[in-house]
N, CA, C and O atoms as CSV, one atom per row, in Angstrom:
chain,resi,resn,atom,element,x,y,z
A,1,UNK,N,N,112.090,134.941,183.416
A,1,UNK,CA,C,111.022,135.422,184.262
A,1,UNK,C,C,111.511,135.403,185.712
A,1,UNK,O,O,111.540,134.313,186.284
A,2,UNK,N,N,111.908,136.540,186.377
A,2,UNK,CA,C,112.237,136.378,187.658
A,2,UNK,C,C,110.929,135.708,188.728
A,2,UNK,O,O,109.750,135.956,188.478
A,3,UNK,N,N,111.295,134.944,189.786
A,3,UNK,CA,C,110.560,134.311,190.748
A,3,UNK,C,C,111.088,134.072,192.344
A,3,UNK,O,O,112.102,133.490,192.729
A,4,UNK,N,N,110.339,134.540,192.893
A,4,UNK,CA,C,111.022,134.392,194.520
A,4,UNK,C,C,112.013,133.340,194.989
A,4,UNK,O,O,112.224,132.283,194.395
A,5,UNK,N,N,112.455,133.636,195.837
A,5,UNK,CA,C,113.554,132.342,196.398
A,5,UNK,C,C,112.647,131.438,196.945
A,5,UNK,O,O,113.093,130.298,196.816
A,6,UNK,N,N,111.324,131.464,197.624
A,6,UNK,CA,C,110.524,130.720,198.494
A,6,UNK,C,C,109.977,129.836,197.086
A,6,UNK,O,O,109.455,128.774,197.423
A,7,UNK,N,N,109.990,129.996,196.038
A,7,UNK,CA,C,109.210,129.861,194.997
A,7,UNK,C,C,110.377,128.811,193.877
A,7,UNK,O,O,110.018,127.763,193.341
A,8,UNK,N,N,111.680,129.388,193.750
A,8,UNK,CA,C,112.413,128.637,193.268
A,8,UNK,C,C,112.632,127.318,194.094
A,8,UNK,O,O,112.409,126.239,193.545
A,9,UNK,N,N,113.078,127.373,195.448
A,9,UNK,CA,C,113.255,126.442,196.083
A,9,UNK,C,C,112.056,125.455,196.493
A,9,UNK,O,O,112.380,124.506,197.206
A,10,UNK,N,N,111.085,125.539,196.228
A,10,UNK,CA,C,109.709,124.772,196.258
A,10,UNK,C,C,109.881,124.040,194.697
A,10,UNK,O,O,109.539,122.871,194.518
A,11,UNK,N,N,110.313,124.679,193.878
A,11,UNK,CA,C,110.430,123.982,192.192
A,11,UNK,C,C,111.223,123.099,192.371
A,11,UNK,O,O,111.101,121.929,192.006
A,12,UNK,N,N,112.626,123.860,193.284
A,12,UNK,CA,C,113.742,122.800,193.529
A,12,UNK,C,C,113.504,121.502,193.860
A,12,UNK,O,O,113.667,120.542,193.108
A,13,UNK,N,N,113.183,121.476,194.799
A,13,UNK,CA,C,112.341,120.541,195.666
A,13,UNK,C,C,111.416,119.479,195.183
A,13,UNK,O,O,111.476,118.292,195.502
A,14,UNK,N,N,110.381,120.140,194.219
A,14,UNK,CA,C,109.183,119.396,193.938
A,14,UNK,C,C,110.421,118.541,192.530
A,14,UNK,O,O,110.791,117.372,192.635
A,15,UNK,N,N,110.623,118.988,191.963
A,15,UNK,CA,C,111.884,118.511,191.003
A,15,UNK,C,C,112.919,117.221,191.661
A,15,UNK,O,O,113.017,116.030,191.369
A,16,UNK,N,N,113.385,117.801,192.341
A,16,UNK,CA,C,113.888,116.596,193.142
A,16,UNK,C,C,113.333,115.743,193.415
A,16,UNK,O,O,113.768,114.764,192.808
A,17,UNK,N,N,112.459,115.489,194.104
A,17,UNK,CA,C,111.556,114.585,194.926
A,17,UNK,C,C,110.426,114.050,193.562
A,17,UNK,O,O,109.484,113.329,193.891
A,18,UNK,N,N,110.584,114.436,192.089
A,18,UNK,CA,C,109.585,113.924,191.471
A,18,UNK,C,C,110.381,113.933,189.724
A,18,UNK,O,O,110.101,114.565,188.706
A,19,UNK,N,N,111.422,112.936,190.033
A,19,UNK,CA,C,112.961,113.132,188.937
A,19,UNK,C,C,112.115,112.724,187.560
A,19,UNK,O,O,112.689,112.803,186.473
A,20,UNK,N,N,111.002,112.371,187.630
A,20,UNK,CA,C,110.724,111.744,185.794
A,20,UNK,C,C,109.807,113.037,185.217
A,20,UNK,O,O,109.691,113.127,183.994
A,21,UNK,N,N,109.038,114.217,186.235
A,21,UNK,CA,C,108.338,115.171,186.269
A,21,UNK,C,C,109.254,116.256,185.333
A,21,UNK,O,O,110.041,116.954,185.972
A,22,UNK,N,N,109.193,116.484,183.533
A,22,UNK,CA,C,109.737,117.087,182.979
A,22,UNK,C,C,109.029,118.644,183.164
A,22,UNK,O,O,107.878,119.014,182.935
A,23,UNK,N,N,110.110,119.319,183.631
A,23,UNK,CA,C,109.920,120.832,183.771
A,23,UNK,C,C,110.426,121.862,182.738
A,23,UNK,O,O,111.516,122.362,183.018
A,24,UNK,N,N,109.872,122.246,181.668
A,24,UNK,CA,C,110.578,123.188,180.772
A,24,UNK,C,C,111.243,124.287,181.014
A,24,UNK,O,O,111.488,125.075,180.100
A,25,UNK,N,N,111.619,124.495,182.225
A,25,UNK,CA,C,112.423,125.606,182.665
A,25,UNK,C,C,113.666,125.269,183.416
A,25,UNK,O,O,113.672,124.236,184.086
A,26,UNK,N,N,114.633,125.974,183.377
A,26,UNK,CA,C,115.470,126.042,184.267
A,26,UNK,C,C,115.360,126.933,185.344
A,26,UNK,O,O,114.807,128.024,185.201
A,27,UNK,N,N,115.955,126.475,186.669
A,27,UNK,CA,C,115.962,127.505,187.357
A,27,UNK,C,C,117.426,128.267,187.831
A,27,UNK,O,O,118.425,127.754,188.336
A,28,UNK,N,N,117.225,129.319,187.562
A,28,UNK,CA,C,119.055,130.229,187.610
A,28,UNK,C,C,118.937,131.158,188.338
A,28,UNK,O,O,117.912,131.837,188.282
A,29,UNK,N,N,120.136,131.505,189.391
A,29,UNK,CA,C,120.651,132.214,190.388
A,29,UNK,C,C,121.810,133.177,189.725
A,29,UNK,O,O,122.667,132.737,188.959
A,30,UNK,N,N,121.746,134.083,189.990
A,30,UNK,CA,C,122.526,135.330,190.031
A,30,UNK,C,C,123.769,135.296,191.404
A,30,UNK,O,O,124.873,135.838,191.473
A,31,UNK,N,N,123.318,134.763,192.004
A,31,UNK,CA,C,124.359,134.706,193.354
A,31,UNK,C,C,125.494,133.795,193.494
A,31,UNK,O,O,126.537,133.975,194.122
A,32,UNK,N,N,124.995,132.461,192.580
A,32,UNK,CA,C,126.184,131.593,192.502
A,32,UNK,C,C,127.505,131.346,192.851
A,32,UNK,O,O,128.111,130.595,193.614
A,33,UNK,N,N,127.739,132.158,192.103
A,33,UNK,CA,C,129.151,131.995,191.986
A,33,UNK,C,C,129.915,133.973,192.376
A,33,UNK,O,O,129.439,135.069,192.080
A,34,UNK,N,N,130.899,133.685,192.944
A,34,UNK,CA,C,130.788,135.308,193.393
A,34,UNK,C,C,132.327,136.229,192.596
A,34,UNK,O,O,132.673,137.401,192.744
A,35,UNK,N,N,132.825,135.353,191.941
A,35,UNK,CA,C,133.683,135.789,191.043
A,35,UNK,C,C,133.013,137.090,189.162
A,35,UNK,O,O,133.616,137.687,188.270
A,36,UNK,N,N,131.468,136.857,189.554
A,36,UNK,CA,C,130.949,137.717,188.544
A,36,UNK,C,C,129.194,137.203,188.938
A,36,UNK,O,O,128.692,136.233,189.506
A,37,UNK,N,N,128.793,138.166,188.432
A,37,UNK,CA,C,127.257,137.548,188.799
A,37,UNK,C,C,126.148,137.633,187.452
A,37,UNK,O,O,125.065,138.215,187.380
A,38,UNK,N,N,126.891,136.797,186.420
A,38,UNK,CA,C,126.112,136.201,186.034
A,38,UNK,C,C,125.510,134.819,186.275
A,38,UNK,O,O,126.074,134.011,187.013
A,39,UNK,N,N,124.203,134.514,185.566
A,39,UNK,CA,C,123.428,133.728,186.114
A,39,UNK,C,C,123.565,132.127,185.859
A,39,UNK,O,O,123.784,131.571,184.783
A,40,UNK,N,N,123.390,131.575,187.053
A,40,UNK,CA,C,123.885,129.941,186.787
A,40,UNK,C,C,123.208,129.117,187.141
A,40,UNK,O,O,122.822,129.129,188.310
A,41,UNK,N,N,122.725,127.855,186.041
A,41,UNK,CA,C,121.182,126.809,186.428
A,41,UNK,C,C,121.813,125.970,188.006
A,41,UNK,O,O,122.908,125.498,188.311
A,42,UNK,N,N,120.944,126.054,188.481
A,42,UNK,CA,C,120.954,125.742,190.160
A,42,UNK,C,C,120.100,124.252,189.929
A,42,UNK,O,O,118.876,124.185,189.812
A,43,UNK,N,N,120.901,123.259,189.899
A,43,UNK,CA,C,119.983,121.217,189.847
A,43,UNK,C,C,119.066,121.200,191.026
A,43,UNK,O,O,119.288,121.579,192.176
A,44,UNK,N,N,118.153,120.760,190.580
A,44,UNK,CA,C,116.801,120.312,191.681
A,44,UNK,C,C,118.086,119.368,193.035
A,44,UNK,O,O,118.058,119.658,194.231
A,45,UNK,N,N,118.883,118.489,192.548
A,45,UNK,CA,C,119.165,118.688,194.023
A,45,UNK,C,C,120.380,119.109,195.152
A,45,UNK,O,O,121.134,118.511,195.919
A,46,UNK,N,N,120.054,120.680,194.720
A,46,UNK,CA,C,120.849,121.913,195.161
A,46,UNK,C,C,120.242,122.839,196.106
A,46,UNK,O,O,120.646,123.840,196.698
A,47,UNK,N,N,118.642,121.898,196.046
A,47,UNK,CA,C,117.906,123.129,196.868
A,47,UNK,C,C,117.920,122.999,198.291
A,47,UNK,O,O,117.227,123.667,199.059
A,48,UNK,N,N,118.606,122.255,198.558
A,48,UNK,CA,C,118.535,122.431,200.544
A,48,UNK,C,C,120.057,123.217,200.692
A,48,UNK,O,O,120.266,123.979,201.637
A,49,UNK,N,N,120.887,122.993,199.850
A,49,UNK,CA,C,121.781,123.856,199.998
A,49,UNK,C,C,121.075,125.555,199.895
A,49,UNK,O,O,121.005,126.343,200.838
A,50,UNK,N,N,120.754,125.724,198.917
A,50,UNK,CA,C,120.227,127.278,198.564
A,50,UNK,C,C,119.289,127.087,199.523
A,50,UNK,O,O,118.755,128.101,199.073
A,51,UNK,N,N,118.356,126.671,200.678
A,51,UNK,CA,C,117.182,127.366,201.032
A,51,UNK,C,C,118.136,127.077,202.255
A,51,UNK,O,O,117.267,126.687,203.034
A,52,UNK,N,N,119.397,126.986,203.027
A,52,UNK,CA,C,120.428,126.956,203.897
A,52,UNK,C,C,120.849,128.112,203.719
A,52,UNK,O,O,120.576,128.945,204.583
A,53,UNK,N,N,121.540,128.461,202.697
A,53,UNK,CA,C,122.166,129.898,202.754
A,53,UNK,C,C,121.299,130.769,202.145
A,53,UNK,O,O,120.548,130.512,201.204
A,54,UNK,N,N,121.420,131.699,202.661
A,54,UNK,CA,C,120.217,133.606,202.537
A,54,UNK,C,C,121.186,134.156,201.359
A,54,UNK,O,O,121.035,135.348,201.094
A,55,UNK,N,N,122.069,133.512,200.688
A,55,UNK,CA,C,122.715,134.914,200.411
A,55,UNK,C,C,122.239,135.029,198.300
A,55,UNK,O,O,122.416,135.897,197.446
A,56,UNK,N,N,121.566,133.535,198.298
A,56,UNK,CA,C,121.061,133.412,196.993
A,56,UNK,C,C,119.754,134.014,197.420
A,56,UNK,O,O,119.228,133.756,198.503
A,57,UNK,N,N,119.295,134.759,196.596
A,57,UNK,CA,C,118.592,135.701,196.545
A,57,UNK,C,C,117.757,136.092,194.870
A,57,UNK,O,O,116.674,136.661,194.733
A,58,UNK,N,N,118.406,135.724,194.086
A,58,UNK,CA,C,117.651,136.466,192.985
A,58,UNK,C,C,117.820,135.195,191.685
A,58,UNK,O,O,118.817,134.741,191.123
A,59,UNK,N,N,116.491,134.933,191.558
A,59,UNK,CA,C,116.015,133.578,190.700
A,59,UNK,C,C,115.171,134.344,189.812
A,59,UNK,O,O,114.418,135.275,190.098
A,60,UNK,N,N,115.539,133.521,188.076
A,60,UNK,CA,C,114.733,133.328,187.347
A,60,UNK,C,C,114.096,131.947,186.781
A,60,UNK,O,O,114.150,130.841,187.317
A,61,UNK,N,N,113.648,132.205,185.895
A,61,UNK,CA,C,112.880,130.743,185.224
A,61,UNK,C,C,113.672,131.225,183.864
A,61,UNK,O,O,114.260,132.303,183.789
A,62,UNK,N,N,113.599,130.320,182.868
A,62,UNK,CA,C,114.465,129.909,181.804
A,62,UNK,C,C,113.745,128.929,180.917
A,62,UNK,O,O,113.630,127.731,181.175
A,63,UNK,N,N,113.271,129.535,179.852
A,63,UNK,CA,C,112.632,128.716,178.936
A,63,UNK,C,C,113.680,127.322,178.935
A,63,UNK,O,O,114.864,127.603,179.122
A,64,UNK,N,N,113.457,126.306,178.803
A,64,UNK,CA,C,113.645,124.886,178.146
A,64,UNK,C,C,113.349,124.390,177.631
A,64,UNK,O,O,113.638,123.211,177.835
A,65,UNK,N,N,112.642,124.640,176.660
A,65,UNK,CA,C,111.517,123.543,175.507
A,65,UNK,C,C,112.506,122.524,174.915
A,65,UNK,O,O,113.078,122.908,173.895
A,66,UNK,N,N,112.782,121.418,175.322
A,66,UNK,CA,C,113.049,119.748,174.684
A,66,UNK,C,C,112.429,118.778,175.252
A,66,UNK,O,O,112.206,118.630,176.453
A,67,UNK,N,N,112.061,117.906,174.110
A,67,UNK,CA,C,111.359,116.646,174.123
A,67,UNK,C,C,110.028,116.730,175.312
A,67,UNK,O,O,109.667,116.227,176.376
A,68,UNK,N,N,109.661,117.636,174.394
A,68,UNK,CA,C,107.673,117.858,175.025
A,68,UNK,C,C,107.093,116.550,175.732
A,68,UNK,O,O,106.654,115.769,174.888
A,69,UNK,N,N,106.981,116.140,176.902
A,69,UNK,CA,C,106.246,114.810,176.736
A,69,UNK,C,C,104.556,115.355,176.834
A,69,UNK,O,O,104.279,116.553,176.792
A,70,UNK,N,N,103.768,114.541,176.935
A,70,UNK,CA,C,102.548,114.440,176.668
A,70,UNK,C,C,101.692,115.478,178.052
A,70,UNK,O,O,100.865,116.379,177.915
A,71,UNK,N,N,102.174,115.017,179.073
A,71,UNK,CA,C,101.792,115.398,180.534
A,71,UNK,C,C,102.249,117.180,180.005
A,71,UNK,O,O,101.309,117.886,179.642
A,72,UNK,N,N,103.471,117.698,180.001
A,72,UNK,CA,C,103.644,118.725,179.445
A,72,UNK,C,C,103.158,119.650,178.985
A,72,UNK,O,O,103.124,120.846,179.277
A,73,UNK,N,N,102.679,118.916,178.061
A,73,UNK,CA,C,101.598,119.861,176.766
A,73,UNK,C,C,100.881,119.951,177.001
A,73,UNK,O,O,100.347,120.911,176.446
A,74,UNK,N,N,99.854,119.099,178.140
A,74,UNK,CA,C,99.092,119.140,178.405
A,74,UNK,C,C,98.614,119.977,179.435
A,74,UNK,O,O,97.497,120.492,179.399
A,75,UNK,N,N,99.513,120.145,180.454
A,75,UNK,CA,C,99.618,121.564,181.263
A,75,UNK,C,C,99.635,122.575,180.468
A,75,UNK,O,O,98.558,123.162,180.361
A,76,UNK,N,N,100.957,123.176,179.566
A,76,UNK,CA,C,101.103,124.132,179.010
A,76,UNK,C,C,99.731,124.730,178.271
A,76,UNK,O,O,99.509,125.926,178.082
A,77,UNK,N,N,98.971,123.759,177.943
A,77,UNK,CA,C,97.672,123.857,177.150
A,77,UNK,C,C,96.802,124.539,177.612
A,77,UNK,O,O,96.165,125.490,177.158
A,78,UNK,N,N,96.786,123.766,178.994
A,78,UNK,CA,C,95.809,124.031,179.979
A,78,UNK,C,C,95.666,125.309,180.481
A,78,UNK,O,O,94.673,126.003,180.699
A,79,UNK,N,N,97.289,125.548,180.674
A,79,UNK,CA,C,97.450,127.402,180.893
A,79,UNK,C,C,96.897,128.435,180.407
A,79,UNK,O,O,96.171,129.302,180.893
A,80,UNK,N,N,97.492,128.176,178.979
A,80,UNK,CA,C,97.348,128.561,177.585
A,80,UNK,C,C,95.840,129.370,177.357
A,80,UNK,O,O,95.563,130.480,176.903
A,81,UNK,N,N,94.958,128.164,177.944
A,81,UNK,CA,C,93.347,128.200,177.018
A,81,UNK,C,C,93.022,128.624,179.001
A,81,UNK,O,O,91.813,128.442,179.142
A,82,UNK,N,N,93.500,128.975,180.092
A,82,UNK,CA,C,92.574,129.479,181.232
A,82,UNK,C,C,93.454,131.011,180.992
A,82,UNK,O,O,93.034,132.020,181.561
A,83,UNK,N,N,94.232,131.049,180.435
A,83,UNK,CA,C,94.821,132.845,180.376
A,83,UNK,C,C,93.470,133.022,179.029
A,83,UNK,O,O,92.412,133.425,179.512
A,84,UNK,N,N,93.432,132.804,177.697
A,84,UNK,CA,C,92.655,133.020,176.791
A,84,UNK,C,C,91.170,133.269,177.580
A,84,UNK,O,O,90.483,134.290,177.579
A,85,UNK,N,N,90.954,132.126,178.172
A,85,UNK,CA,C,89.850,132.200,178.421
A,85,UNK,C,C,88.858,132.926,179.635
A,85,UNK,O,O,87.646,133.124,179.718
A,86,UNK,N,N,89.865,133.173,180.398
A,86,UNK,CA,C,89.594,133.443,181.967
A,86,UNK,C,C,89.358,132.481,182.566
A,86,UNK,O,O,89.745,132.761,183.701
A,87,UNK,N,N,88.842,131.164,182.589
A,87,UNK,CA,C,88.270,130.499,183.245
A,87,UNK,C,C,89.044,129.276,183.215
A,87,UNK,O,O,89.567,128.698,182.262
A,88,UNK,N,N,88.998,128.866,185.028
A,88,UNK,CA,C,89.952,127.550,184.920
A,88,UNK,C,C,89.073,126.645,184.477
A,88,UNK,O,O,87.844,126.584,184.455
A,89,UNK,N,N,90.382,125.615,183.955
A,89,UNK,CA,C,89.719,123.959,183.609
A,89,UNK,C,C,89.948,123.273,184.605
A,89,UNK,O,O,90.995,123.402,185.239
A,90,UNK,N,N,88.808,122.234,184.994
A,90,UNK,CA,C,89.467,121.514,185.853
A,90,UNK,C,C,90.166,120.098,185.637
A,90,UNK,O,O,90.754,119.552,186.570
């Protein structure tokens, strides 16, 4: 799922700053590495480097589904049943 740079680097970030907070996604850059541009997972703490240089530019998200914890599912759920439903939970 592609996602802004302002948007990856806020994941980066919140990831970093919150290391037990399991995120089922990866986040991957196209800019990486400049010998070919395929895409490469960028570590939560990589993001002051990337929100330093302009020249990373093009982020996706990356399914990760391992070891579901509880908090997890419980978001994902939450998503799940306010897309079904229209209506947020609070």
């Amino acid at each position: 799922m592609p996602i802004s740079r302002a948007l990856a680097i806020k994941i980066l970030r919140y990831l970093d700053q919150h290391r037990n907070f399991y995120f089922p996604f990866l986040v991957m850059n196209q800019e990486y590495t400049e010998e070919d541009d395929d895409f490469v997972e960028i570590e939560p703490d990589e993001w002051e480097m990337i929100k330093g240089d302009e020249k990373y530019q093009t982020f996706q998200l990356w399914e990760n589904l391992q070891n579901l914890n509880e908090e997890t599912l419980q978001l994902m759920a939450k998503g799940f049943i306010e897309k079904i439903s229209k209506e947020s939970l609070r």
